[in-house]
N, C-alpha and C positions, 0 to 999 in steps of 0.2 A: 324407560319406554323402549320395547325392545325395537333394533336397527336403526335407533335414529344415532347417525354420527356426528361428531365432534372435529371442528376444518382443524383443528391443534393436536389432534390425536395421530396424524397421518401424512406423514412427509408429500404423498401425491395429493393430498385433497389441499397442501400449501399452493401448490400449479397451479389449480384452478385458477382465473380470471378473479382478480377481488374488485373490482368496478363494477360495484351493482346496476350501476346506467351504462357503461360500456357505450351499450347499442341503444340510439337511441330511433324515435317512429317518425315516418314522416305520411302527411296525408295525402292518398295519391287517387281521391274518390275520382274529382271529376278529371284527372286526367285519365283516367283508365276506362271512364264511364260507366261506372255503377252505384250513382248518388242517390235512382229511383227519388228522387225528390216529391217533394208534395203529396204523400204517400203516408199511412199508417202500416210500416212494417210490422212484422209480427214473428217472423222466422228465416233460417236460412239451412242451405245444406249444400256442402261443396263436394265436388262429385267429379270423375273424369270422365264424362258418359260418352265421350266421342275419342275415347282411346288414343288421343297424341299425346299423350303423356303428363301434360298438367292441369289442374282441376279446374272447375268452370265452377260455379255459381248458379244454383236455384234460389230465387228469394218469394219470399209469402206474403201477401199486402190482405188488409183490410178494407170492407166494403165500411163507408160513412152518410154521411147526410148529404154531404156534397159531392164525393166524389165515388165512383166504383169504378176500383182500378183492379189493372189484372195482373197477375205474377210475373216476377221476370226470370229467364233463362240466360245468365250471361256466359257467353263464351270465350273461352280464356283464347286470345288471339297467339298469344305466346312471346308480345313484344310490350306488354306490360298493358295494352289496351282491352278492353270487353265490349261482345256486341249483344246485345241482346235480339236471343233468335227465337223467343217465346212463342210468337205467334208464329212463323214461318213451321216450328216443328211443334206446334199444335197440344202448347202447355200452360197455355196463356190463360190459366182459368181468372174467370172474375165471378170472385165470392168471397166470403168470409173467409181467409184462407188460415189456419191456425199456426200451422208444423208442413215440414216436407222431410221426409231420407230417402235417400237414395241405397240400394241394393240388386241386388244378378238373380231375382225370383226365380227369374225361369232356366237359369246354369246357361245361359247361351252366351258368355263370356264380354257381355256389354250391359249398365247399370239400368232399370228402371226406376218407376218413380211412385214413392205413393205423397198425398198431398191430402192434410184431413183440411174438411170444413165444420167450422164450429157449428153450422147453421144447419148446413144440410146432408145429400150423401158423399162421402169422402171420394177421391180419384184415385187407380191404379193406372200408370202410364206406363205400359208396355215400350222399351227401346227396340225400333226396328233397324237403328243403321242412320238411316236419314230421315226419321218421323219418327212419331212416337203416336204409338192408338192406346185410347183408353177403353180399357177393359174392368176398369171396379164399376162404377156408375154403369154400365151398357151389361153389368151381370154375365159378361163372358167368363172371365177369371175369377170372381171374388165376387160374394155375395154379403155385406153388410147392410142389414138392413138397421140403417138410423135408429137410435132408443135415444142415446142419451147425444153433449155436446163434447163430439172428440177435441182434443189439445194438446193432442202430441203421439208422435206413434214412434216405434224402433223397431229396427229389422236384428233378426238373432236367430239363431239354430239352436232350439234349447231342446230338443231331442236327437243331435249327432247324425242325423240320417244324409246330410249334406243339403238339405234344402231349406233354404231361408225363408224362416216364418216371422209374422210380426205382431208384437203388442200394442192397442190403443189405451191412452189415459182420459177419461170422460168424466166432463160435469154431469151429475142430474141420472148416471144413470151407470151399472158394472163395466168396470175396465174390462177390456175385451180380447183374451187370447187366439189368434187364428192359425192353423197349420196347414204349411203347406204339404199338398197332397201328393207335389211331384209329375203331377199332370196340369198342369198350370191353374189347378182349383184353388181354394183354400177353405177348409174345416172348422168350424170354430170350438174352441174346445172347453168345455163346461163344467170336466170334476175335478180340476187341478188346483183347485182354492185357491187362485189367481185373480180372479172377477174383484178385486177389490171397488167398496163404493162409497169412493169417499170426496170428492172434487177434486180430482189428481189434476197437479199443475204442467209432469213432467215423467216421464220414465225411461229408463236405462238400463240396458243390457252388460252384465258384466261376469266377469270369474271371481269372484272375491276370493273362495280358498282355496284355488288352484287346485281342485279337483277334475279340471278336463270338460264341465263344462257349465253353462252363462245361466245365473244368475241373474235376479231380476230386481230390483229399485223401484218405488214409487214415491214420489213428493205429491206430496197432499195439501192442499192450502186450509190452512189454520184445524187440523184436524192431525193425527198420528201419521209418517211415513210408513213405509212398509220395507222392509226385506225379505224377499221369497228365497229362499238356501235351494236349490235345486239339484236333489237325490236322484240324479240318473241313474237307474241300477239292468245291464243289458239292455238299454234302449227303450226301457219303459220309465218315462220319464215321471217325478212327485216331488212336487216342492214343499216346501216348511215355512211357515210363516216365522220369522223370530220376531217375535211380539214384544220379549222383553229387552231387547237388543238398544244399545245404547242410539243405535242410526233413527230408532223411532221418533225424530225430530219431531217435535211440537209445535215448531212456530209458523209462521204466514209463510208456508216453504213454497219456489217460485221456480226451482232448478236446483239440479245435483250435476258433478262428475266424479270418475273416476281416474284417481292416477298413484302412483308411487314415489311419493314425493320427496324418501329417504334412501330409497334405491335397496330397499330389502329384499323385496322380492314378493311382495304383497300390496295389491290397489289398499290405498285410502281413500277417502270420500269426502268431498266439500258440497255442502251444502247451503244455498244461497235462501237467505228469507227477506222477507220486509222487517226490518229489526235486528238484532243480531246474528248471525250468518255461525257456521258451525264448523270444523275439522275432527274426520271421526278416524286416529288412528287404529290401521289396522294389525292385530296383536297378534292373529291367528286363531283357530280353533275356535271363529264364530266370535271373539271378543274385539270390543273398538272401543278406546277409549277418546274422550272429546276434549282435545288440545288445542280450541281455537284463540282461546284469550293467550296461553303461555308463546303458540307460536307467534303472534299478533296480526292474525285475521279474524280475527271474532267480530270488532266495530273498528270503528275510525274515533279514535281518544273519548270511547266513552258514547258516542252516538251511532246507533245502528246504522248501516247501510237498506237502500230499498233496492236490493238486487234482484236482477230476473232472469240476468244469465250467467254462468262461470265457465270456465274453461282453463285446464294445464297446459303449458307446454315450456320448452325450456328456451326463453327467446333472448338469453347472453352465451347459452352453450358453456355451462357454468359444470355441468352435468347435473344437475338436477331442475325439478318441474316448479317451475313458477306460477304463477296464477295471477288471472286475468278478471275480473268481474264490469261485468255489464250492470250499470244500474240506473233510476229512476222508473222504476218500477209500479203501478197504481198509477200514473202518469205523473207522478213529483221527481218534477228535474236533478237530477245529481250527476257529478262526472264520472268519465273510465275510472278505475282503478288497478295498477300493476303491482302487484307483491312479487317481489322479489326474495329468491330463496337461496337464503346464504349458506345453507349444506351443514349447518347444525340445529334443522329443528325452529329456525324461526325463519321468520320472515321480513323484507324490508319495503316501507310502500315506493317507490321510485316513481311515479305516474309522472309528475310535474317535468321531473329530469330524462325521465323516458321520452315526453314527449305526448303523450296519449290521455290527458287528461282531459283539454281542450275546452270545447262548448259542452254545456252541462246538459242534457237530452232524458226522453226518455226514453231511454236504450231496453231493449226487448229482448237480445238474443246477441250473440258472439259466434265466432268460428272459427280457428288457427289453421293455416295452410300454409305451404309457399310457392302462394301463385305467381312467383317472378324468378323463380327455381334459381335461385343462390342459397339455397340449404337454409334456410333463417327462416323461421316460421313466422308469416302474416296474419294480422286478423281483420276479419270484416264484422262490423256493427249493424244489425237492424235498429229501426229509432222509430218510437211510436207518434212523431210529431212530423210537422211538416218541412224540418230543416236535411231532410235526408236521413242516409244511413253515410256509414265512413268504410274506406279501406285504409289499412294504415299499413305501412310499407315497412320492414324491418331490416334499417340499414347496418347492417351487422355482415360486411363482405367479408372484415379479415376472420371472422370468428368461425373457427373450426366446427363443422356439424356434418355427422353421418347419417345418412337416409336409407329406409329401406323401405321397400315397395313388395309386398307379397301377392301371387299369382296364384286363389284357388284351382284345384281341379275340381273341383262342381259348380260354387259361387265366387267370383271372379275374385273378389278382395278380401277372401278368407277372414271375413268376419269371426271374431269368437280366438284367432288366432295370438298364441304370444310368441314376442320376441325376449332375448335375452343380451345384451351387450355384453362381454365378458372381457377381463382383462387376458390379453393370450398369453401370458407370462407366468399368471400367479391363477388361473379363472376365476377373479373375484367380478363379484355381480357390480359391473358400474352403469346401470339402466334396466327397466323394466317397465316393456309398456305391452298392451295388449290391442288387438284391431276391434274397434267397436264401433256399431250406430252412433251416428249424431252431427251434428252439425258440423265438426271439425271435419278435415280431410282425412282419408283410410291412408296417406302417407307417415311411418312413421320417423321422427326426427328425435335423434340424440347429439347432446353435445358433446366433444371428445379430446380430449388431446393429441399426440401424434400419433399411439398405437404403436405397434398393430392389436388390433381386438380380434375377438372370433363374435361372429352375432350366432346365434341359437335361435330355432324357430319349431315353434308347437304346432301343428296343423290341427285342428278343431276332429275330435274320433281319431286320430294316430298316435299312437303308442311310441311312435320313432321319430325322432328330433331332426331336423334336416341342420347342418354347421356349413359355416361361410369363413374361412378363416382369412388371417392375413388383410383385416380391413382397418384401413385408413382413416383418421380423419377428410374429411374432403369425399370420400367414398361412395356412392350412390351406389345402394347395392340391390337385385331384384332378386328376388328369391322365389320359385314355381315350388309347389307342393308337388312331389313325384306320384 
């Protein structure tokens, strides 16, 4: 299997950290105040939409029989506490809320918001500074008229013109590509054979062949995934369906991500179902083969997980990407689950030892950041019950992590953008992650040894690499597209 390494083959991959639990989680919901309790979450999207530097917290609740509650905005205080300032900045919807991302529509160097409803018409939240006006529902900005039941959207520039366009995933009715016009409109666009209609659970914006530009994903519940390969050729954009593509997951698929989990230089794909759950290495040249049972995330000894969220990040700073699954899925209670990635190809579960296994929920949704800026990536759980959602705090001070923060010149967190970690010595590729849509934070986090490294950075349509040399473990590095 090409690029997966061997920890025995390589005297630096010995350094690495062998304590798979290392670092272990601790739960800091209700000290920080963001349990949303009594509440049927549904989604989440960590965002810095007030430019002090660390991420804040959009969450998405559901309407019930008893309760109709409204979404929260929590605001990272910066001392480990959150206020929710939902209603004060006028985001406070109550409805069916499905999905929220966050993105810079309009390039004016601060995040908007779009927020679908399952039920009815979705919201665009204009960021003014100190409020936020909505402009999708009021038909100022964005004109969607309701067909089917949206359940998730992502923001992505899949045409390079520098303005952030986005995809919705719909029950009942065609997934819905819209572009933006550049003038704060947006277009919907109708011959790109993108409209898939199949009850999309989930979709995601990505680079998979490192061609320069983002690529598309859809999880579909109990119905065929999709891969759209997208052939930009001078800025007229045409996607491909790969039909026969081994990612065409067939099972109750509930959520996918993207990460590079062997540090070659190529996303792979986990995909999370009700049942067995999937790993789709990536080979190149359009082929992925499916390693989930050899690395051992496929089930749990033989019994599927009902997963509904996943998410990578590398939270021992091992240097390579771990995995996170969010599960209880259909509402049947099951715990977190931590795989841990021992840097040859498999995986180890550590949940118990980690810490994050806990109360058994029905967890809806995941997000990695580190909202308490010790370089250690955090994660927050939505939980489709009434016991709350969690933050969970990742006590890992002494453990080495480099961060990089990118600054679009159009769209503010240069979505679509990849980084490079290299060894500054020998430049051998140790990390590879790209800026995308989703729940997670647009911060990206590698784990490292002392260095020094060079980071390497792709700006999304630039032909010219911007280099950061001389970096550190411990290193917070910001990098502006010139």
């Amino acid at each position: 299997m090409k690029g997966i390494k061997t920890i025995l083959c390589s005297a630096a991959l010995l350094a690495w950290p062998l304590g798979l639990a290392a670092q272990s989680f601790q739960n800091q919901t209700e000290a920080s105040g963001t349990l949303n309790s009594s509440l049927y979450s549904t989604g989440l999207a960590w965002g810095d939409y007030d430019n002090d530097g660390d991420p804040d917290l959009y969450v998405t609740n559901w309407a019930t029989a008893v309760s109709v509650p409204r979404n929260a905005l929590y605001r990272n205080e910066g001392n480990g506490a959150f206020a929710d300032v939902a209603t004060a900045l006028g985001v406070d919807v109550v409805s069916n809320s499905s999905a929220a991302a966050w993105g810079d529509y309009d390039n004016d160097g601060d995040l908007d918001l779009y927020v679908a409803d399952f039920y009815d018409q979705d919201y665009l939240y204009e960021n003014q500074g100190d409020t936020f006006v909505e402009v999708g529902r009021a038909r100022a900005g964005i004109d969607v008229e309701r067909r089917g039941s949206t359940t998730s959207v992502a923001w992505g520039d899949f045409n390079n013109d520098g303005w952030l366009d986005f995809y919705l995933g719909e029950y009942y009715y065609d997934n819905e590509l819209y572009q933006n016009t550049g003038s704060r409109t947006f277009a919907q666009v109708l011959d790109l054979g993108v409209n898939d209609r199949r009850d999309t659970k989930e979709v995601s914006w990505a680079d998979y062949d490192n061609d320069g530009d983002l690529d598309l994903y859809v999880v579909n519940r109990e119905q065929e995934n999709a891969l759209y390969r997208n052939d930009l050729n001078a800025g007229t954009p045409a996607f491909a369906a790969l039909a026969t593509s081994p990612v065409a997951d067939k099972g109750i698929g509930q959520a996918a991500a993207w990460g590079d989990y062997d540090n070659d230089g190529y996303l792979d794909l986990y995909v999370g179902n009700v049942g067995a759950n999937a790993l789709y290495h990536n080979e190149g040249s359009d082929t992925f083969v499916e390693v989930g049972a050899q690395a051992g995330v496929r089930q749990n000894n033989g019994v599927g997980w009902l997963t509904a969220g996943v998410g990578w990040a590398d939270y021992d700073g091992n240097g390579y990407l771990d995995l996170l699954l969010a599960n209880g899925a259909d509402r049947q209670p099951q715990p977190v689950v931590l795989l841990a990635n021992r840097g040859n190809g498999t995986f180890a579960n550590v949940s118990n030892d980690a810490g994050v296994s806990g109360v058994r929920g029905y967890y809806t949704a995941l997000g990695w950041a580190d909202y308490d800026g010790n370089g250690a990536p955090d994660f927050y759980l939505t939980n489709g019950a009434t016991q709350g959602s969690r933050l969970l705090q990742n006590r890992a001070e002494s453990t080495p992590f480099i961060r990089v923060r990118l600054r679009g010149k159009t769209h503010r967190e240069a979505i679509g953008a990849v980084v490079r970690l290299l060894d500054a010595a020998t430049g051998d590729l140790q990390g590879y992650r790209q800026v995308l849509s989703g729940p997670g934070s647009f911060e990206l986090i590698f784990g490292a040894l002392a260095g020094p490294y060079q980071v390497k950075v792709s700006f999304p349509g630039s032909a010219t690499a911007v280099l950061r040399d001389a970096v550190r473990a411990g290193d917070q590095v910001e990098i502006e597209e010139p």
